[in-house]
C-alpha positions in Angstrom: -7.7 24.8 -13.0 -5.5 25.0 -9.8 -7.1 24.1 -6.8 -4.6 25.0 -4.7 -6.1 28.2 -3.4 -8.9 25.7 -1.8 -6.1 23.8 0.2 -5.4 25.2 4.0 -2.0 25.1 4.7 -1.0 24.3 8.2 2.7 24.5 9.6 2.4 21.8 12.2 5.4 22.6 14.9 6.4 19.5 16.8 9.7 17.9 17.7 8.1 14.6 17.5 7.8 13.4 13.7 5.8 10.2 14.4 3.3 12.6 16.2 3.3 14.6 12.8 2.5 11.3 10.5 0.0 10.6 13.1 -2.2 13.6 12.2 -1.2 13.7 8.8 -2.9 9.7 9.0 -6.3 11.1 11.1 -6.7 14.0 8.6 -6.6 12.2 5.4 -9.2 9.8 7.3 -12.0 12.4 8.2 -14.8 13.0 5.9 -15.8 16.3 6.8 -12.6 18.1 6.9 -12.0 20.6 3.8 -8.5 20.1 2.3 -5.8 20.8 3.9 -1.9 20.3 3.8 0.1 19.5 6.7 3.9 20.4 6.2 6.2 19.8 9.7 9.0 21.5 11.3 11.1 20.1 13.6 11.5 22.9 16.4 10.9 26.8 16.8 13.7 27.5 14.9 12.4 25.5 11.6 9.5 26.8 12.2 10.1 30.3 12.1 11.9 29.9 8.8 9.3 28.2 7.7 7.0 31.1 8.1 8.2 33.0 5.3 9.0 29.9 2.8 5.9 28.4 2.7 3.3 30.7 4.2 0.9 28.4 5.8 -2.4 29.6 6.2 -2.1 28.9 10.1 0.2 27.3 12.4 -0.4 24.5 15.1 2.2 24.3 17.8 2.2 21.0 20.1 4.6 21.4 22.7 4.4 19.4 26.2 4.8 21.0 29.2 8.7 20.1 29.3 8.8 22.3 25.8 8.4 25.9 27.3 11.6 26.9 25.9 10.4 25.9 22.9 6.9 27.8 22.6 8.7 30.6 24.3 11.3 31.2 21.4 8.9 31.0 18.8 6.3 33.3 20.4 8.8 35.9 21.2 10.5 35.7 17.9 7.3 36.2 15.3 6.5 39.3 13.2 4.6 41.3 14.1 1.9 40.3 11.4 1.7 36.7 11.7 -1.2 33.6 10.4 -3.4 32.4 13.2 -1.7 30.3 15.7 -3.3 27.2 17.8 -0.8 26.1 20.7 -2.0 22.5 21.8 -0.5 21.5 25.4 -1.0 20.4 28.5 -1.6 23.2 30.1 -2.2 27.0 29.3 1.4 28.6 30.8 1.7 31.1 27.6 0.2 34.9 27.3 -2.9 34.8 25.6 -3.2 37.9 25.1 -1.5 37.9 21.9 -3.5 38.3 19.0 -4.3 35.4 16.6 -2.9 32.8 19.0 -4.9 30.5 20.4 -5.0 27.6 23.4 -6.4 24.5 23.0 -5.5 22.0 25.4 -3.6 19.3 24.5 -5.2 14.9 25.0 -4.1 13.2 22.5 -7.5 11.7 21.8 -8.8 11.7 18.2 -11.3 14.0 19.3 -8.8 16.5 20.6 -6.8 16.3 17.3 -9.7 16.6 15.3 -11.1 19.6 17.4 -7.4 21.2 16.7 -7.8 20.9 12.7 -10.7 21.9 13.0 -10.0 25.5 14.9 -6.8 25.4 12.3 -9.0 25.9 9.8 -12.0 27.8 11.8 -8.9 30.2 12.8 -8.0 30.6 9.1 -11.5 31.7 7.7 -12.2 34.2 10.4 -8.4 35.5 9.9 -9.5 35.9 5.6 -13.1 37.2 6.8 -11.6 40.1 8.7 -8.9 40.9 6.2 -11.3 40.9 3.3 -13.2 43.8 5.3 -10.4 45.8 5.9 -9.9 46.3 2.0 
């Protein structure tokens, strides 16, 4: 039997690869988290293409505040119809008013990283809840 379908896939955006192995290390190390899979892209770019390759379940941006550009280009070049979104920075400069992206502000404390995969995944069930409803 494939248990694949239990796995939440999570397209983790960052520039920064040692930051990616560092969550990759603090998710395999918690208990209480449910399965998931983090697969990394390199930039906005990589990221976008990404999208359609591997179809993450949602997708965790962490951009500092010198990576506007960055956030920016991938925000403004999504689909329209698009897997939940956590941005994790410094500070909240982007719209919010986008649906299925949200803000969480960025520490770099284990707490904070666990909060994020947490609200990855939160994001993920309340995004399958309310298309399950629409059918």
């Amino acid at each position: 039997m494939d248990d694949s379908s239990n796995i939440t896939r999570i397209l983790f955006v960052d520039k920064d690869e040692r930051s990616f192995q560092i969550w990759q290390c603090i998710a395999a190390a918690i208990q209480n988290l449910p399965p998931i899979e983090l697969i990394h892209a390199s930039n906005a770019s990589h990221g976008l293409l990404m999208i359609g390759q591997i179809k993450p379940d949602c997708i965790v941006l962490n951009f500092g505040d010198e990576d506007h550009s960055e956030l920016d280009t991938f925000l403004k070049n999504l689909l329209e119809t698009h897997p939940p979104i956590i941005v994790q920075a410094e500070e909240e400069f982007f719209d919010t008013r986008r649906e299925n992206v949200f803000f969480v502000e960025q520490s770099g404390s284990l707490e904070s990283i666990h909060k994020t995969l947490l609200a990855a995944i939160e994001s993920t069930n309340n995004s399958s809840r309310k298309n399950s409803s629409c059918h």
